[in-house]
SEKOL-630549 format. One record per residue (C-alpha): residue in three letters; x, y, z. Coordinates in steps of 0.2 Angstrom, whole numbers. Example, Ala and Ser with C-alpha at 12.3 -4.5 7.8 and 13.67 -1.06 7.14 Angstrom:
! SEKOL-630549
{'Ala', {62, -22, 39}}
{'Ser', {68, -5, 36}}
***
This chain:
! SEKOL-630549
{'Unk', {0, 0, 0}}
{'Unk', {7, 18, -3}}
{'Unk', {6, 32, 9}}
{'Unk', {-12, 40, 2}}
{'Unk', {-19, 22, 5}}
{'Unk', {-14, 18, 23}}
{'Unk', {-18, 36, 28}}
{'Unk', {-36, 35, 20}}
{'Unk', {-39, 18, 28}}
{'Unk', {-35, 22, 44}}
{'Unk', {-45, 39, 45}}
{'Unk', {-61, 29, 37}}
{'Unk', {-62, 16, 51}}
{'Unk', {-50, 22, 67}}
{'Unk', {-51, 37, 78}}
{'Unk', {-36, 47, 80}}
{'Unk', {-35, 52, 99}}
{'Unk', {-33, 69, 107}}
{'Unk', {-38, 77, 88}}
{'Unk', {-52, 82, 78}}
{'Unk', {-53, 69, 67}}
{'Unk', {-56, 79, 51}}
{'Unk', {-39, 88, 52}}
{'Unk', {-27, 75, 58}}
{'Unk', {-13, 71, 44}}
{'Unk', {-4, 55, 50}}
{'Unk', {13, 47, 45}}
{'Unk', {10, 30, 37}}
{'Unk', {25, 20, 46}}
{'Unk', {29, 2, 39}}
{'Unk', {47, -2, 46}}
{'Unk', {59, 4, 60}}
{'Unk', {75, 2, 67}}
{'Unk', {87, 11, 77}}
{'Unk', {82, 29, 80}}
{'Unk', {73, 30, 63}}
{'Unk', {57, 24, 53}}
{'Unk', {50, 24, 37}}
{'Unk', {35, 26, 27}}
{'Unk', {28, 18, 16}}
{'Unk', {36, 27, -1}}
{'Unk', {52, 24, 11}}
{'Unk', {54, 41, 17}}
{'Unk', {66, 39, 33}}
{'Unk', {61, 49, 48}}
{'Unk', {72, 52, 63}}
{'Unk', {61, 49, 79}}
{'Unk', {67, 63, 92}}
{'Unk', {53, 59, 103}}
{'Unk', {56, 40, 106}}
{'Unk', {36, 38, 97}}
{'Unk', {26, 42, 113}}
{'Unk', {41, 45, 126}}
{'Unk', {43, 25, 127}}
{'Unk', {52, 15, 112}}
{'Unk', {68, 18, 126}}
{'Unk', {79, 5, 118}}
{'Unk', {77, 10, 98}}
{'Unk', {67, 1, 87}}
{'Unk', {72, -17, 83}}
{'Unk', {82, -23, 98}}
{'Unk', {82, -40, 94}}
{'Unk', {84, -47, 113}}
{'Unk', {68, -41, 115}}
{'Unk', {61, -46, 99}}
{'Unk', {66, -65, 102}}
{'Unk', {61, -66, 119}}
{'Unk', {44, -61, 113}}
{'Unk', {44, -73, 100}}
{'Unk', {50, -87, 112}}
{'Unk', {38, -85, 124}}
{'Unk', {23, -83, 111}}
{'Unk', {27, -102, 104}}
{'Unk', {28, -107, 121}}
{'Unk', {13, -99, 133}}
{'Unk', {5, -84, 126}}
{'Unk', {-7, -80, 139}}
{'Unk', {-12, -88, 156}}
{'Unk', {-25, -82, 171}}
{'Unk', {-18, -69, 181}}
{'Unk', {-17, -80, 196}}
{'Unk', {-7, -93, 189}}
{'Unk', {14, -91, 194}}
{'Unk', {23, -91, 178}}
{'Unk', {41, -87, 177}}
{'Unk', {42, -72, 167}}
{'Unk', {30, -62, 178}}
{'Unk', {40, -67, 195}}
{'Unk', {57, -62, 188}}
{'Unk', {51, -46, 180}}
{'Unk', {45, -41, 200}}
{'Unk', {63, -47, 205}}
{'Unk', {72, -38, 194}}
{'Unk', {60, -21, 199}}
{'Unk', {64, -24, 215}}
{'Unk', {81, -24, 213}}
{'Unk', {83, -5, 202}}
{'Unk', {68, 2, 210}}
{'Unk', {75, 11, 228}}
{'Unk', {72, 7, 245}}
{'Unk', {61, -5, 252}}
{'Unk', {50, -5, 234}}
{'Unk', {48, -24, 233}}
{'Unk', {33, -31, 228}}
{'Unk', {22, -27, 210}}
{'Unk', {4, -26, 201}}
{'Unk', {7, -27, 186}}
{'Unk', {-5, -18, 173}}
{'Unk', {-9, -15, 155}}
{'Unk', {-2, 5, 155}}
{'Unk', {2, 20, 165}}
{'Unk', {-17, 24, 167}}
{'Unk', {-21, 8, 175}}
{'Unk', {-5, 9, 185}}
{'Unk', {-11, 26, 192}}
{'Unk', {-27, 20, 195}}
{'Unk', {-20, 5, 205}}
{'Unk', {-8, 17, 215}}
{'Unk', {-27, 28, 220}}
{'Unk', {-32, 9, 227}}
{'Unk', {-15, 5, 235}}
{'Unk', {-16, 24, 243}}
{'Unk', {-35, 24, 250}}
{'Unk', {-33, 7, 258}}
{'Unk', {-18, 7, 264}}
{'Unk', {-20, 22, 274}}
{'Unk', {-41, 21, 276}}
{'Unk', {-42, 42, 267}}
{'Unk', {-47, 47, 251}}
{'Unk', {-42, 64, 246}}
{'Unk', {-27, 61, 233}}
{'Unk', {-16, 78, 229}}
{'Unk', {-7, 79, 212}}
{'Unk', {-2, 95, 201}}
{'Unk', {-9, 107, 190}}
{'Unk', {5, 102, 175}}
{'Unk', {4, 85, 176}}
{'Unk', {-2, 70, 166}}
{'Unk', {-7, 54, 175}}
{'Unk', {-18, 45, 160}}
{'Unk', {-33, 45, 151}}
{'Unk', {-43, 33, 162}}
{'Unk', {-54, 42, 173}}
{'Unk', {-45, 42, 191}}
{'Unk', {-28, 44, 182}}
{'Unk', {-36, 57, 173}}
{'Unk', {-44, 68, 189}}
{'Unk', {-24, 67, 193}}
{'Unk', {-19, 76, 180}}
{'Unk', {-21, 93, 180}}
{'Unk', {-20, 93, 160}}
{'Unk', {-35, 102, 152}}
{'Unk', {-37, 87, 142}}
{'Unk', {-47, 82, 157}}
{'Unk', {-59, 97, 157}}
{'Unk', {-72, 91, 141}}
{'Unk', {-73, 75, 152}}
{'Unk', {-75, 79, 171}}
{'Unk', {-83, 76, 182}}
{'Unk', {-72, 62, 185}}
{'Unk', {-67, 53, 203}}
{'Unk', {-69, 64, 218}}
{'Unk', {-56, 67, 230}}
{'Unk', {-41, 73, 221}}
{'Unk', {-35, 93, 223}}
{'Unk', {-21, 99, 214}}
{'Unk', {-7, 109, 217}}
{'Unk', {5, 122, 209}}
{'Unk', {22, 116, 202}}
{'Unk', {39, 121, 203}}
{'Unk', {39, 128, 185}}
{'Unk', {55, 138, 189}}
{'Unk', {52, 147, 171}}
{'Unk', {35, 152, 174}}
{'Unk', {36, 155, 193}}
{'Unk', {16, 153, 200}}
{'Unk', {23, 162, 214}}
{'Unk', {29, 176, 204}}
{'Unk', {49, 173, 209}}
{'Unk', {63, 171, 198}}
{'Unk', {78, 157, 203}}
{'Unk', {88, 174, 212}}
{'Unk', {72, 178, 222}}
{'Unk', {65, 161, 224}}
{'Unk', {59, 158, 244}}
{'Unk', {50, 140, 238}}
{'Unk', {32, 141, 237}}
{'Unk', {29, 129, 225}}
{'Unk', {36, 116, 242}}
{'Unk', {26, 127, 256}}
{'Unk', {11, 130, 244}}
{'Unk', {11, 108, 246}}
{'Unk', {11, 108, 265}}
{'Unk', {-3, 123, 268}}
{'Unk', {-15, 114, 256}}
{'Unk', {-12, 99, 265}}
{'Unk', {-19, 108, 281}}
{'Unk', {-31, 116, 273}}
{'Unk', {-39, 100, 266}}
{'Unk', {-35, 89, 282}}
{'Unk', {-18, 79, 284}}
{'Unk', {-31, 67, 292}}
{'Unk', {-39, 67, 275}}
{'Unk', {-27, 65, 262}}
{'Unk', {-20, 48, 256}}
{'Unk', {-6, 52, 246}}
{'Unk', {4, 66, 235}}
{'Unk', {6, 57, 217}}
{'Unk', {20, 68, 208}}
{'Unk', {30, 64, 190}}
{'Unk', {48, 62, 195}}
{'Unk', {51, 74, 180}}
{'Unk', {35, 79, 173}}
{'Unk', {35, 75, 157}}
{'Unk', {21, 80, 144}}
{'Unk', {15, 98, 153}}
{'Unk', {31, 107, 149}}
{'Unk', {44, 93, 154}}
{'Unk', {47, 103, 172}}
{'Unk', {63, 99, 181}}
{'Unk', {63, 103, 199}}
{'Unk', {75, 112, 211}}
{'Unk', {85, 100, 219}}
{'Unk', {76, 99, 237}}
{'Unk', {60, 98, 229}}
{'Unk', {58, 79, 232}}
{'Unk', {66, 78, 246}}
{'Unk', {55, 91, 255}}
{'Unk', {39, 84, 248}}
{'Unk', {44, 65, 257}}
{'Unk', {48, 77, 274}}
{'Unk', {31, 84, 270}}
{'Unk', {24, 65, 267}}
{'Unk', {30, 58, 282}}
{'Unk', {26, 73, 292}}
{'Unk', {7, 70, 291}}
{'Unk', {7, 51, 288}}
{'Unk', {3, 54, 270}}
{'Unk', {11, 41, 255}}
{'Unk', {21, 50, 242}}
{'Unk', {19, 41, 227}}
{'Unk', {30, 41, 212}}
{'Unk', {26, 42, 194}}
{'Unk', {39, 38, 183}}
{'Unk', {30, 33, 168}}
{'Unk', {39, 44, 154}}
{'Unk', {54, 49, 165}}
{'Unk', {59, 30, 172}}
{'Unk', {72, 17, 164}}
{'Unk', {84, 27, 160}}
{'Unk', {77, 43, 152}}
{'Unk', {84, 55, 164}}
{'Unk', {102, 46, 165}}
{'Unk', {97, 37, 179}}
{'Unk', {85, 21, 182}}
{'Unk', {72, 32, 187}}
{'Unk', {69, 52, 189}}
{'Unk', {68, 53, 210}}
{'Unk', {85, 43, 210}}
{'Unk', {94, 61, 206}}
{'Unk', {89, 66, 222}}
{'Unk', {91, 50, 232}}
{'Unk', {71, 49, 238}}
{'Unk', {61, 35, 242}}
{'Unk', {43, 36, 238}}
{'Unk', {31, 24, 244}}
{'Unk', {23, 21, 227}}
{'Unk', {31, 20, 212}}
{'Unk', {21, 19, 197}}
{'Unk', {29, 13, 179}}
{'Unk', {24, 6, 161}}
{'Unk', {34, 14, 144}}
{'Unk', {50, 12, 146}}
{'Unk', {47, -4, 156}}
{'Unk', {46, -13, 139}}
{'Unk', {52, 1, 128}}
{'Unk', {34, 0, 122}}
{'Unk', {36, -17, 111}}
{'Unk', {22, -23, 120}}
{'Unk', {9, -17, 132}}
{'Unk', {14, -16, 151}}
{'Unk', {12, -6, 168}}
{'Unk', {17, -9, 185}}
{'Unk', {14, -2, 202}}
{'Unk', {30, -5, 214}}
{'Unk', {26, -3, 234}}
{'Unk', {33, -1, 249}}
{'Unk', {38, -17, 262}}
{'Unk', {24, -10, 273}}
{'Unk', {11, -8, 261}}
{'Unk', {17, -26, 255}}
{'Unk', {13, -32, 270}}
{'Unk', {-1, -25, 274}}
{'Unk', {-10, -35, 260}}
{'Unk', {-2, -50, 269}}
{'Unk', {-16, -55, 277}}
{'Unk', {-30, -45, 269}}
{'Unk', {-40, -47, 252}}
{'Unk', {-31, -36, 237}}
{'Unk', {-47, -29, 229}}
{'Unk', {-39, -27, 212}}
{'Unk', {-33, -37, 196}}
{'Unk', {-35, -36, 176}}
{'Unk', {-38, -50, 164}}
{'Unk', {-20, -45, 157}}
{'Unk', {-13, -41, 174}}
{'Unk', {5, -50, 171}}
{'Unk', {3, -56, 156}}
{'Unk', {17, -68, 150}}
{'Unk', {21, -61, 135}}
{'Unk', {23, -43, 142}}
{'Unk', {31, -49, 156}}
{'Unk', {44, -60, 147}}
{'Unk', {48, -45, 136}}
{'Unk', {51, -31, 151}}
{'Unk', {64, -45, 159}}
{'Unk', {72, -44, 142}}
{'Unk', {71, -25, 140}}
{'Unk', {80, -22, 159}}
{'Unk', {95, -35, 153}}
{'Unk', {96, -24, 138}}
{'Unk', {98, -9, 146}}
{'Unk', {110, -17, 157}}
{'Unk', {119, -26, 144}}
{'Unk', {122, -11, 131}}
{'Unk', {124, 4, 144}}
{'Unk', {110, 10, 140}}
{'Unk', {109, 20, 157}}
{'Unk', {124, 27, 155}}
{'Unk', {125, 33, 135}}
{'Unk', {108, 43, 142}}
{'Unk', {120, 52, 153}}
{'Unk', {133, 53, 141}}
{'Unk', {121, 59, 127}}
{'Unk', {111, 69, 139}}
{'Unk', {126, 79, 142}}
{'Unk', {128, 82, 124}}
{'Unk', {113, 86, 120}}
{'Unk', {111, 98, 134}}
{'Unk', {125, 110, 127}}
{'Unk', {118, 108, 110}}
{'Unk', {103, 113, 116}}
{'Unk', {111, 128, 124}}
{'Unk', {119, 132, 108}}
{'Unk', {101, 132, 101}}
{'Unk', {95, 146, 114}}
{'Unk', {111, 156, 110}}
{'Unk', {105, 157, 94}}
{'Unk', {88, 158, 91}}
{'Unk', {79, 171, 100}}
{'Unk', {61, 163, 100}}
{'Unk', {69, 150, 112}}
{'Unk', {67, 156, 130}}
{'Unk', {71, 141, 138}}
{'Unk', {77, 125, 137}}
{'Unk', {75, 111, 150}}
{'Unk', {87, 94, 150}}
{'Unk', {91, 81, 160}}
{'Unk', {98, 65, 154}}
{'Unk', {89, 62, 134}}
{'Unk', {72, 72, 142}}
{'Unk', {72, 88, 136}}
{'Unk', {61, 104, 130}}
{'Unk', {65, 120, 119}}
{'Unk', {50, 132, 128}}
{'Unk', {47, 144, 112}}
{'Unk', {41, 164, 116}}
{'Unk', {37, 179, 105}}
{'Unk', {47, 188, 117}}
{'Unk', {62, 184, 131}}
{'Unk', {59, 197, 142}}
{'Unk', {40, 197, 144}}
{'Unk', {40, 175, 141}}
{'Unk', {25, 178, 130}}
{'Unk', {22, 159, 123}}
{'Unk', {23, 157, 103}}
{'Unk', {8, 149, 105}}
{'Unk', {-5, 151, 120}}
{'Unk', {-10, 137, 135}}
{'Unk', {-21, 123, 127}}
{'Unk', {-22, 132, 113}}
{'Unk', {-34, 128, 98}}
{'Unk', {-28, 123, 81}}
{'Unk', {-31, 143, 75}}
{'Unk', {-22, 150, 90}}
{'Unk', {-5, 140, 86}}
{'Unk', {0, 155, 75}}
{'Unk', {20, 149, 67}}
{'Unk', {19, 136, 79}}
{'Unk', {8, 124, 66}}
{'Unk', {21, 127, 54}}
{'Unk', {32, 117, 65}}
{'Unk', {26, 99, 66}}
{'Unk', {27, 100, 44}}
{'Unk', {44, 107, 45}}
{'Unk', {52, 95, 55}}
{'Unk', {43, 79, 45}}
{'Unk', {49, 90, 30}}
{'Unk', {67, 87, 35}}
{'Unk', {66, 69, 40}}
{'Unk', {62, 72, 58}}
{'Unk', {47, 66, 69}}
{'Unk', {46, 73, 88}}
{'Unk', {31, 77, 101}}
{'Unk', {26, 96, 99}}
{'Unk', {11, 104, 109}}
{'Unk', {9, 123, 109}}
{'Unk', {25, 131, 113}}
{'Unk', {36, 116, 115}}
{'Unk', {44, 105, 105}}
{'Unk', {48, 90, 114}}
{'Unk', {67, 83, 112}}
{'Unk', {67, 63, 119}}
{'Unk', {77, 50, 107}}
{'Unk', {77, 34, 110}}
{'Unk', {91, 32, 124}}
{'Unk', {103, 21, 111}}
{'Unk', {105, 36, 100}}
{'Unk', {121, 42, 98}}
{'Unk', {135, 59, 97}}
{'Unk', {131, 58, 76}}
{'Unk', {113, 55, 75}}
{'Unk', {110, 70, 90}}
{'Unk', {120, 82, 79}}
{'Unk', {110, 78, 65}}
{'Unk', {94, 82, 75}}
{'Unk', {101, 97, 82}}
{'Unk', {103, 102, 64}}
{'Unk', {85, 98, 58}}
{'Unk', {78, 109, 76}}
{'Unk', {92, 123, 71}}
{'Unk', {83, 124, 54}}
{'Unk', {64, 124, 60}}
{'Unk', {69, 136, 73}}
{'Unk', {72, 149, 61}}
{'Unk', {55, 147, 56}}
{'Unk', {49, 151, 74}}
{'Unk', {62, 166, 75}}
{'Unk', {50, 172, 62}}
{'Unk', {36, 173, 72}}
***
């Protein structure tokens, strides 16, 4: 089939998601490998956003690909209660990279059900039920994980679950508190604790935070962010749980985001990069306490698909890959290299006004102006609001490049095997399209 045919199958009989299904204009992939794909009248795109934040390994690694196969010719599905091998290492090896006292896992379908699962976990374990999470933040599109994010993609589809109150982030860039990094006295941390009163401690369950957030403007904390929101967790009794669904495996240069600043959370919720998105998985990792809490009461949850064999056998062979090729490490070695790239980029181009890095997760924050940090293109803006910043997504794909862009961002996450040659060449491709925004 050519390009025009998948594209006009696909938009007579699927739904696109998050756009309006008239306008959407898809790439019609039919092979990967490495850091690219290709369509199907073999154009070769360079994938700077990993697909969806998750194909961590590059496409194609064949350890994965043959564990996959193996264990589909030998048991491709069993009930959820049944032991199999696969599924009991995969909560070993999580044990093992996950810190702390994280020992014991539910394993789900996605992040969505993973947050879901951690709302459970939270409310049971600790008998309350409000559940505080941020304003920038997505959690997932089910409808608890939603009502955690503070995404206005929940807004057409509230009301949602009761309970969760959201808090303001520590968006250094855009201070909420009106502060810049010299002036800053940490409200986004005290803003935490003084809702916490004003709601109840007795009330609230948990505080479920992204240990980089990731798709809302891939926000990087100060360094005693985290561990001042576990002293404010353990102050009032309340669970700090973790999600590391985009910024876990290895994204940040580390096994998971929270590990730069050496914090234990109680809950640590995961899926992407778990399997590098070769097949569908999610987990939620708790505490020894909770753990044992459970020990001798009924665990009211599970999922036809909950540890599913195939999944299961491919995230153990996606951990020993990361392992075996560094993986970990070359996103610490790259990240640093991209991070002065991107610098370079800002230098340049004076409709970048920020760029956020750590490890291969990174942002380029577009403005009309630096001084006043006017975006390019509004908050949740609508298709005819973007202005030049829907010139963008065409431009990139122009040039052989395909990376996540959503109003004023441009999203800068390759998969975490990429290397010094490849990055150049994508710094090369932003550097062009960026003259295009410098325009605006």
């Amino acid at each position: 089939m050519t390009d025009k045919d998948i594209i006009n199958l696909n938009r007579k009989y699927v739904f696109f998601p998050w756009s309006v299904q008239s306008q959407v204009a898809p790439v019609p992939v039919v092979r990967s490998e490495g850091v690219y794909f290709w369509d199907a009248d073999g154009k070769r795109y360079l994938d700077f956003s990993s697909q969806l934040m998750n194909v961590n390994l590059g496409h194609g690694n064949q350890k994965v690909v043959k564990a996959i196969q193996e264990q589909v010719a030998n048991m491709a599905y069993v009930y959820p209660a049944i032991a199999t091998e696969p599924k009991g290492r995969l909560g070993q090896l999580l044990a093992e990279i996950t810190p702390g006292d994280l020992c014991k896992t539910l394993f789900t379908l996605g992040g969505a059900e993973a947050n879901e699962n951690a709302i459970k976990f939270a409310r049971l374990y600790t008998g309350r039920r409000k559940i505080l999470t941020r304003y920038r933040s997505y959690h997932g599109a089910t409808a608890g994980a939603m009502a955690l994010s503070g995404d206005p993609r929940r807004l057409p589809v509230e009301p949602l679950i009761p309970g969760v109150i959201h808090v303001m982030d520590p968006y250094c860039y855009r201070c909420p508190f009106g502060w810049t990094p010299e002036t800053c006295h940490r409200e986004c941390i005290s803003h935490v604790e003084q809702v916490i009163k004003f709601e109840g401690p007795e009330n609230v369950a948990a505080l479920v935070l992204e240990g980089v957030t990731g798709t809302s403007g891939l926000i990087i904390p100060p360094d005693d962010y985290w561990p001042r929101m576990r002293e404010i967790c353990d102050r009032y009794d309340i669970l700090l749980v973790d999600d590391e669904v985009m910024s876990g495996f290895g994204r940040t240069g580390q096994w998971f985001a929270v590990d730069h600043w050496d914090v234990v959370p109680d809950v640590m919720t995961m899926a992407k990069g778990i399997t590098a998105g070769y097949v569908p998985l999610g987990a939620v990792t708790v505490s020894k306490a909770i753990a044992d809490h459970f020990a001798d009461r009924p665990l009211p949850m599970g999922l036809t698909y909950s540890g599913h064999p195939v999944s299961t056998a491919a995230a153990v062979a996606t951990i020993e890959a990361y392992k075996e090729e560094k993986l970990v490490e070359n996103a610490r070695a790259m990240g640093a290299v991209l991070k002065e790239g991107l610098k370079d980029l800002k230098a340049k181009h004076p409709s970048v006004g920020d760029v956020r890095s750590i490890g291969l997760f990174s942002v380029i924050e577009l403005v009309k102006d630096r001084d006043t940090r006017e975006p390019l293109a509004p908050w949740n803006a609508k298709p005819q609001e973007m202005g030049v910043m829907a010139q963008v997504p065409g431009a990139l794909r122009e040039r052989g490049m395909y990376t996540f862009v959503k109003w004023n961002w441009i999203f800068v996450i390759p998969p975490l095997s990429v290397n010094e040659t490849e990055l150049h060449d994508g710094l090369r491709i932003l550097d062009e399209v960026l003259d295009i925004t410098d325009s605006g």
